[in-house]
VOVORO-208783 format. One record per residue (C-alpha): x, y, z; chain. Coordinates in steps of 0.1 Angstrom, whole numbers, plus 5000, padded with zeros to 4 digits. Example, Ala and Ser with C-alpha at 12.3 -4.5 7.8 and 13.67 -1.06 7.14 Angstrom:
2
PT|5123|4955|5078|A
PT|5137|4989|5071|A
# end
This chain:
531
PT|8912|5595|7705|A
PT|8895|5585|7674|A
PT|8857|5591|7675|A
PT|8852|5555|7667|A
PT|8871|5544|7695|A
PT|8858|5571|7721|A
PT|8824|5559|7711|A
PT|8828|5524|7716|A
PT|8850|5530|7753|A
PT|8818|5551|7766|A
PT|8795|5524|7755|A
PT|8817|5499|7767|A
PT|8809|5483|7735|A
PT|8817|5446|7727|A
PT|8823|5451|7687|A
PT|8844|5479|7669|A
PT|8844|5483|7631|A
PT|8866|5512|7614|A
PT|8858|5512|7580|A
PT|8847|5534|7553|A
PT|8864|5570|7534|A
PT|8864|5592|7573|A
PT|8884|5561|7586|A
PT|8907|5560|7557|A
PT|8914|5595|7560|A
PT|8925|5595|7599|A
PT|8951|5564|7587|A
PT|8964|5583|7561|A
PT|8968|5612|7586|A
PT|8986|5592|7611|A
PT|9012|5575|7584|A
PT|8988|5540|7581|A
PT|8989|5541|7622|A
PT|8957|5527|7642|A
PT|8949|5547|7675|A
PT|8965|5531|7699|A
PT|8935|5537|7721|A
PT|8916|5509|7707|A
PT|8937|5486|7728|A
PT|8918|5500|7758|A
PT|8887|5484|7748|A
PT|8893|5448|7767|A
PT|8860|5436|7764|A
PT|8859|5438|7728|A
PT|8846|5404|7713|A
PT|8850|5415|7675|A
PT|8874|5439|7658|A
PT|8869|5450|7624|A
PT|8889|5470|7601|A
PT|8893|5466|7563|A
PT|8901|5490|7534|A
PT|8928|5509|7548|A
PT|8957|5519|7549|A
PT|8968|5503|7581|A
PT|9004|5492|7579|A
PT|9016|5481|7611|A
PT|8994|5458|7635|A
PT|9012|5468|7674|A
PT|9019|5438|7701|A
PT|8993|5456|7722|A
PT|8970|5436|7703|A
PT|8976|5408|7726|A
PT|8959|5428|7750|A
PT|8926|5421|7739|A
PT|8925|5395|7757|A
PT|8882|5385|7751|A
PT|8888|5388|7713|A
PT|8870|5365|7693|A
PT|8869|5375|7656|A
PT|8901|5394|7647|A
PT|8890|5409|7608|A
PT|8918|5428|7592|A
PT|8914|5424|7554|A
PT|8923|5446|7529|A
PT|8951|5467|7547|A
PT|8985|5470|7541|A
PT|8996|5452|7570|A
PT|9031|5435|7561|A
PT|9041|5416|7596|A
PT|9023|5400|7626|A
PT|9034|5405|7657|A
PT|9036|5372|7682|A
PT|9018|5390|7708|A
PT|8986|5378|7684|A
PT|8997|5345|7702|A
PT|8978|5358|7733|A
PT|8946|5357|7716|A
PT|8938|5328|7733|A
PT|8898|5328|7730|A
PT|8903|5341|7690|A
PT|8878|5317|7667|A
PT|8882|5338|7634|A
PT|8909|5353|7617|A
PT|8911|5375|7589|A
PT|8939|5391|7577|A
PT|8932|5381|7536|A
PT|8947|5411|7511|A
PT|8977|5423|7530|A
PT|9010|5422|7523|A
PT|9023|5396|7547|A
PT|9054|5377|7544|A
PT|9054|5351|7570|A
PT|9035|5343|7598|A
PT|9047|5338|7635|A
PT|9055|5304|7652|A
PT|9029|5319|7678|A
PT|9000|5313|7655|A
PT|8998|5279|7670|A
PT|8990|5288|7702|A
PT|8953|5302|7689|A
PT|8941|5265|7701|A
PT|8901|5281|7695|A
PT|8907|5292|7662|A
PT|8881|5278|7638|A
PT|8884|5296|7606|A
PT|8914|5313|7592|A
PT|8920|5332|7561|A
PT|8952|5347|7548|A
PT|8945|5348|7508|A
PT|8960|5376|7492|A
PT|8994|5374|7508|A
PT|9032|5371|7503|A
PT|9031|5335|7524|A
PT|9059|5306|7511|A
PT|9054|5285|7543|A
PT|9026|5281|7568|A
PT|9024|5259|7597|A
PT|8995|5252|7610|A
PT|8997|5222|7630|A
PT|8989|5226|7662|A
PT|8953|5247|7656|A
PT|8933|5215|7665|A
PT|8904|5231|7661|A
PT|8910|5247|7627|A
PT|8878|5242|7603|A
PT|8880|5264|7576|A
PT|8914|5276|7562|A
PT|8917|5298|7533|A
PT|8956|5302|7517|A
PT|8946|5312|7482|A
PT|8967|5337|7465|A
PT|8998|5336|7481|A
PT|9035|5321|7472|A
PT|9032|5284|7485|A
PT|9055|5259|7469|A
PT|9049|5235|7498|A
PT|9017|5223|7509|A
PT|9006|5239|7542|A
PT|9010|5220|7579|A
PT|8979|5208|7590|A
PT|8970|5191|7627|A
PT|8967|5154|7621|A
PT|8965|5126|7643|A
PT|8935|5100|7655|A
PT|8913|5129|7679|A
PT|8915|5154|7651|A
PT|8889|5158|7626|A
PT|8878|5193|7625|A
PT|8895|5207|7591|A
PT|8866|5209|7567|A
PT|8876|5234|7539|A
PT|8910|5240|7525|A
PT|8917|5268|7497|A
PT|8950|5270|7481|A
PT|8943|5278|7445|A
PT|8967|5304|7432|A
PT|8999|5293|7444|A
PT|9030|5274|7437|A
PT|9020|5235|7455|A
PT|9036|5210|7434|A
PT|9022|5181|7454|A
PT|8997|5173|7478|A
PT|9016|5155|7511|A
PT|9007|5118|7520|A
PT|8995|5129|7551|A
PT|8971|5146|7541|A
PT|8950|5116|7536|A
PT|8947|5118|7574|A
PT|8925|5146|7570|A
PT|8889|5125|7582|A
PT|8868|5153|7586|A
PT|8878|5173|7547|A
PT|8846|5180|7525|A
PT|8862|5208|7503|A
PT|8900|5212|7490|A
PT|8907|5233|7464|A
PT|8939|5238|7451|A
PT|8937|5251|7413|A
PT|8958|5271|7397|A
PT|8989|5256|7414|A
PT|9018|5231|7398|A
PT|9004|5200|7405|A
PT|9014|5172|7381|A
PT|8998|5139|7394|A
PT|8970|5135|7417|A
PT|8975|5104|7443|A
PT|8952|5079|7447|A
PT|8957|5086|7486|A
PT|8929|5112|7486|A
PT|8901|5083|7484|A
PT|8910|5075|7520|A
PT|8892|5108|7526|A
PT|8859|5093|7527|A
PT|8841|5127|7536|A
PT|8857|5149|7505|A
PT|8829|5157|7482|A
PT|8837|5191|7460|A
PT|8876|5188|7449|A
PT|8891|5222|7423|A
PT|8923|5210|7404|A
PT|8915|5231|7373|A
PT|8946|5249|7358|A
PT|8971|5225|7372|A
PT|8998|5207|7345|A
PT|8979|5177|7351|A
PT|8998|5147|7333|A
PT|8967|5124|7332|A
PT|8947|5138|7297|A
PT|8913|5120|7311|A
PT|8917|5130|7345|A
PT|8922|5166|7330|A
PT|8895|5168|7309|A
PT|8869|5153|7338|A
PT|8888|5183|7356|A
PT|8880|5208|7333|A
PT|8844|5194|7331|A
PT|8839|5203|7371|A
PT|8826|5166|7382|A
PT|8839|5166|7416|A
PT|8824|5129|7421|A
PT|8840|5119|7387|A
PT|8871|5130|7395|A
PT|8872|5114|7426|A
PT|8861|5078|7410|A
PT|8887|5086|7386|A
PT|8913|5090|7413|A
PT|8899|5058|7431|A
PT|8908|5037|7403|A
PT|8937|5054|7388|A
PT|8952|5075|7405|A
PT|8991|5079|7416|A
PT|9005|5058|7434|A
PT|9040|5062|7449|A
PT|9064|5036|7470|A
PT|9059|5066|7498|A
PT|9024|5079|7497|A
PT|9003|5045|7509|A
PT|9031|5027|7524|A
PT|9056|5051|7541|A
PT|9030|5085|7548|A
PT|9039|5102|7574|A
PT|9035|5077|7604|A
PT|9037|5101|7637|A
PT|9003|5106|7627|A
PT|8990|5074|7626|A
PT|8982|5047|7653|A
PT|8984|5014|7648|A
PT|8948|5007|7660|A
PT|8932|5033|7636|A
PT|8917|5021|7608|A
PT|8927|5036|7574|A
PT|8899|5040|7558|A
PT|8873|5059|7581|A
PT|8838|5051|7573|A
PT|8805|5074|7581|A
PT|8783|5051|7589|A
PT|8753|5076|7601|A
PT|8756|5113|7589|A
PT|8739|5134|7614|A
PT|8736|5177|7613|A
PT|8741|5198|7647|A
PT|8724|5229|7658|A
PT|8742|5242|7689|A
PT|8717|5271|7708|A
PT|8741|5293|7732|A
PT|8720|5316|7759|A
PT|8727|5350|7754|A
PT|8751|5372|7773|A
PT|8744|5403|7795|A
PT|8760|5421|7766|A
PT|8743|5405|7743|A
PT|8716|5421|7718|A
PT|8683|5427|7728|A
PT|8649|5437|7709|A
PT|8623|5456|7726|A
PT|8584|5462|7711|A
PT|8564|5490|7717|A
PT|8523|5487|7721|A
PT|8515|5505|7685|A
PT|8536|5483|7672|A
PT|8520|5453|7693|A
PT|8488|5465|7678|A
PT|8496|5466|7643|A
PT|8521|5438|7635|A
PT|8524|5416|7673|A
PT|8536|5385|7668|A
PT|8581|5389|7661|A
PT|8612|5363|7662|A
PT|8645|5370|7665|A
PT|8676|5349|7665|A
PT|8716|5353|7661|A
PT|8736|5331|7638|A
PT|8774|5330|7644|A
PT|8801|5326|7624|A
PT|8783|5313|7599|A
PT|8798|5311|7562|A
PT|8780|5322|7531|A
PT|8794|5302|7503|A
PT|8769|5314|7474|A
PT|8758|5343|7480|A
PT|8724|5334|7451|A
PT|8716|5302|7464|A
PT|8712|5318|7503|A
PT|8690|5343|7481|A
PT|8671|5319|7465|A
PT|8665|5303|7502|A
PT|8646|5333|7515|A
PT|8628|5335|7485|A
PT|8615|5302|7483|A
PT|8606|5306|7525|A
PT|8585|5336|7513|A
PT|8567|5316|7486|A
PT|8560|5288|7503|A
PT|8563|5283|7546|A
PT|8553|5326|7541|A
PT|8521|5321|7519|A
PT|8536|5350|7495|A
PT|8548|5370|7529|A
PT|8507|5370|7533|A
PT|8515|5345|7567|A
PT|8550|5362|7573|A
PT|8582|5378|7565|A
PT|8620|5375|7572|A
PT|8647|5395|7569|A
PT|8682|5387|7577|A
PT|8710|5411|7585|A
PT|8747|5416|7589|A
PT|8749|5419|7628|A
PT|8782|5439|7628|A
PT|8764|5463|7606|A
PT|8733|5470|7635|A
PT|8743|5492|7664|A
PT|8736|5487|7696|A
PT|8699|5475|7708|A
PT|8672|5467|7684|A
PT|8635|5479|7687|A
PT|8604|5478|7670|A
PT|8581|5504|7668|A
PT|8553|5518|7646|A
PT|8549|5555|7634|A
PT|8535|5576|7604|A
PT|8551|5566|7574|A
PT|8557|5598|7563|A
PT|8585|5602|7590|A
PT|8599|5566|7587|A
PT|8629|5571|7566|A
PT|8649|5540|7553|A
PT|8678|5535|7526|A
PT|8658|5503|7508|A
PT|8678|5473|7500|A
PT|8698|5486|7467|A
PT|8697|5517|7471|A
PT|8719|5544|7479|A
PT|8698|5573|7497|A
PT|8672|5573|7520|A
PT|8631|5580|7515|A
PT|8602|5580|7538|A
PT|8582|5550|7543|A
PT|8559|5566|7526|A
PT|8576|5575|7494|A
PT|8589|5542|7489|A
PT|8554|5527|7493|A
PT|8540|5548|7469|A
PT|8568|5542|7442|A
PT|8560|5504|7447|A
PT|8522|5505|7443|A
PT|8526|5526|7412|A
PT|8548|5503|7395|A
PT|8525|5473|7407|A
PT|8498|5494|7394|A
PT|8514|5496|7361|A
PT|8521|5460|7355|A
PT|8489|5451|7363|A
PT|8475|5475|7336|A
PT|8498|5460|7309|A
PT|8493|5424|7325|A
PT|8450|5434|7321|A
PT|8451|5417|7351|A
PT|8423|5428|7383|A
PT|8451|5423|7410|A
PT|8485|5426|7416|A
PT|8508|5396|7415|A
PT|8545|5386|7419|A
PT|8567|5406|7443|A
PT|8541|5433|7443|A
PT|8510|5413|7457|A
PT|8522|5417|7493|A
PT|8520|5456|7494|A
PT|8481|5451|7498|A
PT|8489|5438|7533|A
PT|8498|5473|7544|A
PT|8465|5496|7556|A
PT|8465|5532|7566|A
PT|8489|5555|7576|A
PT|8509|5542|7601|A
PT|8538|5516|7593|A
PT|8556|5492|7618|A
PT|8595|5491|7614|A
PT|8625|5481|7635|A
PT|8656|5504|7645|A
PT|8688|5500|7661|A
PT|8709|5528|7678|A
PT|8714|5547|7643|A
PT|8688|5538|7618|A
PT|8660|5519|7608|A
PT|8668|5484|7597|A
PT|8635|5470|7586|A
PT|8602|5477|7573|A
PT|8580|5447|7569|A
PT|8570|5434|7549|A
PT|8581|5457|7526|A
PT|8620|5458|7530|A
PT|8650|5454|7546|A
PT|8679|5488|7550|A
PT|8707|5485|7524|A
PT|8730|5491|7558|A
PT|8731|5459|7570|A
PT|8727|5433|7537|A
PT|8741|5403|7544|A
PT|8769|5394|7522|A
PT|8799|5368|7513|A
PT|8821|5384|7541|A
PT|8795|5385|7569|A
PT|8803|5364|7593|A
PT|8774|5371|7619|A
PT|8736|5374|7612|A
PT|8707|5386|7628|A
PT|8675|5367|7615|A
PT|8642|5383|7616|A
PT|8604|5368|7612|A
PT|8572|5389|7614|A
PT|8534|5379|7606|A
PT|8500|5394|7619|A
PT|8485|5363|7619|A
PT|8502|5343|7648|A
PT|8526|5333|7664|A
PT|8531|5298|7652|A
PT|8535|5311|7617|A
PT|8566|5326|7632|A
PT|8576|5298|7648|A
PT|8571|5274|7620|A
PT|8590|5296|7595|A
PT|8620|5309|7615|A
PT|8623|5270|7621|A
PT|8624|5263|7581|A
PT|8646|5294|7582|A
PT|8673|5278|7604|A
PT|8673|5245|7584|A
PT|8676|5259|7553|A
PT|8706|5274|7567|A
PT|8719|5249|7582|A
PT|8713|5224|7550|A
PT|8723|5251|7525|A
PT|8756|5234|7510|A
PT|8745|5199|7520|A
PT|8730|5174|7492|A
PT|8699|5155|7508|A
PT|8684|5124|7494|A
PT|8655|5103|7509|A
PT|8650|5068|7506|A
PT|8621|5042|7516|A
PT|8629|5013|7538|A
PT|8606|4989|7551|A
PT|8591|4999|7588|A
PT|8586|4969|7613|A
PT|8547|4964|7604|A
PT|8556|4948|7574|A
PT|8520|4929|7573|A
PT|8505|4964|7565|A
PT|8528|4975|7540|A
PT|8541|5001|7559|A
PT|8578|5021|7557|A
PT|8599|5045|7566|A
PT|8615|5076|7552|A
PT|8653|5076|7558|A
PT|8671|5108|7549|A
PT|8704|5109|7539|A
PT|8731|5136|7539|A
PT|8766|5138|7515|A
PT|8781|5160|7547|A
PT|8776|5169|7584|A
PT|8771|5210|7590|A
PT|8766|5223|7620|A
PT|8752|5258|7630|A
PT|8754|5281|7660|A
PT|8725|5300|7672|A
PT|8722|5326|7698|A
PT|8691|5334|7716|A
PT|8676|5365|7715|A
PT|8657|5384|7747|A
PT|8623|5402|7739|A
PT|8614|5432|7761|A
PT|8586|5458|7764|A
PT|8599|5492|7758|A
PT|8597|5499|7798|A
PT|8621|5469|7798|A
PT|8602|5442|7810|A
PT|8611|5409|7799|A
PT|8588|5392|7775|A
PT|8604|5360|7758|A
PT|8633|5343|7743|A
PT|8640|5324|7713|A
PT|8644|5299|7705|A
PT|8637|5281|7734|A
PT|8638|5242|7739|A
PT|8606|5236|7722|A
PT|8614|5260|7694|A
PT|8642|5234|7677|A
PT|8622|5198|7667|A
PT|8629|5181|7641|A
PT|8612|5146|7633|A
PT|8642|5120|7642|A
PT|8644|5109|7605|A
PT|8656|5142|7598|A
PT|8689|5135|7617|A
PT|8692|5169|7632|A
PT|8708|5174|7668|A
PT|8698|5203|7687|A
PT|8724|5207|7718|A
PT|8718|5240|7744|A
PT|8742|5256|7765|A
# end
């Protein structure tokens, strides 16, 4: 048995991920063959393996029956077996970068799955309509020369985002127009010739890609080429093509008569959903040093949760830390990829000299102490060339750190996180994490906590949404009095697990976020929804 796999069976373990040069080594060994043995692990919630050589996925797959995220990328897989059909609780699928040719009938039968990608294939045809649920669907790079087949009907709204660029689509379906629920479809690089005026009936479809298409329209293709989703769109509205079949015939089995054809949003509202956690689920624990030095912590989980632009979620944290975090003097955060932290977290607090950490960018680890000392010199030079008396900019908040002894978090392996100083290179977030772990800490209270991880969470959750505020009168008009009304382009949603805080003898201390944790003012049109 793979040590991987014997690990994960003796710790009963509820996510696997076999990556990295060991991993590839044991698939070359075994002719691109996965240990059978991980099949065993029933209680497995997330599989993860990418980068190998793995050619051949087995039907025992379908005995992992509690599966939930099914990653595979970047093999060499070349079929699917239809026992994947028996992934009934599967939400996300991954199996971009292969060398798959077709996909099984069964792959309608995953009636949870939310977000599929299979870029980077051998596809020509993909059916896809009886995923109800579907959200996100991600078909770039393959051999389409027909548009995919998408769930459509009066009770389904779900599909959000559709990626097709790089493939062979000559047209986009009339049927499509049933989508209600579409923000994003991008489908460059493809043999698209006329764009139908259809697509205005999407009333929710805001960012639209048709660059590199044999566009016949010159002004369409220029405003194309230009990248004004909203001018393209207006464009469209007004003269776009129209055919004898695509506003008159469609494709009527999924239409009923009393549904209106033009969906409007009348009030666009954003959802935070809070699930409790499980008896598997993560857990931090805090020890009394570290109590004493640093006290007040937040945790929170984040799940399935895309990251679009991978600068702008940067920018986000940054602009928390100069502003809700005082310049990290009130607080810090730190967010991680959760597949990336093993096991339990806890925070503790030792002498920095035997604290060691591999520091977000780089490649090999240092003590505490060393790392420290490498930041106040080069804080201590700027400030000489600067001639200024104090240190500023992303130096000003190693001041907060006194004496010897630093606080820092670890999980089963490694340490994660040393505020405020630094996060572990280990477990960066990036464009393929899926799952996050968020992370506040201050030594001044526990409201600052609270108030940040809560501007946190809505920059999150507002991250690819345009917001726009307008002044309406209130109902004291005699006093002059109004109201702010906020406004979104797109409803978003996020999914939060709680996290359980212990003392290091186990004892439970708190959980967040709690009911009172999540408020926004009503104007803000945020729904917050435990369960």
């Amino acid at each position: 048995m793979w040590p991987e796999i014997q690990t994960a069976k003796e710790e009963n373990r509820r996510e696997l991920k076999l990556s990295g040069a060991a991993v590839r080594k044991r698939f070359e060994a075994d002719d691109g063959l996965l240990d059978e043995a991980v099949f065993q692990l029933t209680a497995l919630n997330l599989l993860d393996i990418n980068d190998t050589p793995l050619a051949e996925l087995s039907p025992k797959v379908g005995e992992l029956k509690n599966l939930q995220s099914l990653l595979l990328f970047r093999n060499k897989i070349c079929t699917i077996p239809v026992e994947l059909g028996q992934l009934t609780a599967l939400k996300v699928l991954d199996l971009s970068g292969n060398q798959i040719g077709s996909m099984p009938a069964e792959l309608n039968l995953l009636k949870q799955l939310t977000t599929l990608n299979l870029s980077g294939n051998k596809l020509k045809h993909v059916d896809l309509s009886q995923l109800d649920n579907l959200s996100i669907c991600n078909l770039a790079a393959n051999e389409l020369e027909e548009f995919p087949i998408f769930p459509c009907g009066k009770d389904v709204h779900h599909l959000s985002e559709v990626i097709l660029e790089k493939n062979k689509i000559r047209e986009i379906p009339s049927n499509f127009s049933n989508q209600a629920g579409i923000k994003v479809l991008n489908v460059a690089d493809n043999k698209i010739e006329l764009v139908p005026k259809f697509l205005t009936k999407c009333t929710k479809l805001k960012e639209i890609n048709l660059k590199d298409n044999p566009l016949k329209d010159k002004r369409l293709k220029k405003l194309v080429e230009q990248c004004r989703s909203k001018q393209v769109l207006d464009y469209v509205e007004k003269h776009g093509h129209v055919s004898s079949e695509s506003d008159s015939v469609g494709n009527e089995s999924c239409h009923s008569p009393d549904e209106p054809e033009e969906p409007i949003v009348i009030d666009v509202r954003q959802k935070i959903t809070v699930f409790k956690p499980s008896a598997e689920s993560r857990k931090v624990s805090i020890s009394a040093e570290a109590k004493s030095l640093r006290p007040y912590v937040l945790h929170c989980i984040v799940r399935d949760y895309a990251i679009t632009n991978m600068k702008r979620f940067l920018q986000a944290q940054n602009d928390l830390h100069d502003n809700e975090c005082g310049k990290r003097e009130l607080a810090t955060i730190a967010t991680h990829d959760l597949t990336r932290i093993k096991g339990d977290v806890s925070y503790q607090a030792d002498l920095s000299e035997t604290i060691e950490i591999t520091p977000l960018g780089a490649k090999a680890k240092v003590t505490a102490a060393k790392y420290y000392e490498d930041l106040r010199q080069q804080a201590e030079a700027i400030r000489k060339e600067k001639k200024r008396s104090t240190y500023s900019g992303i130096y000003k908040f190693i001041n907060l750190l006194e004496g010897k002894v630093f606080v820092f978090f670890k999980d089963a392996e490694k340490v994660v996180s040393l505020p405020p100083l630094t996060n572990c290179d280990e477990t960066k977030v990036s464009t393929e994490t899926k799952h996050l772990l968020l992370e506040v800490t201050s030594s001044v209270s526990l409201e600052c906590c609270q108030r940040v991880m809560l501007a946190l969470v809505k920059k999150m959750l507002l991250l690819d949404v345009q917001v726009s505020r307008s002044h309406a009168e209130g109902k004291k008009k005699s006093k002059g009095k109004g109201v702010t009304v906020v406004n979104y382009d797109k409803p978003m949603e996020l999914t939060l697990e709680q996290v359980r805080l212990h003392d290091t003898e186990g004892n439970f201390l708190s959980i967040y976020p709690g009911k009172t944790d999540l408020v926004f003012p009503e104007e803000e049109k945020i729904d917050v929804e435990f369960k």
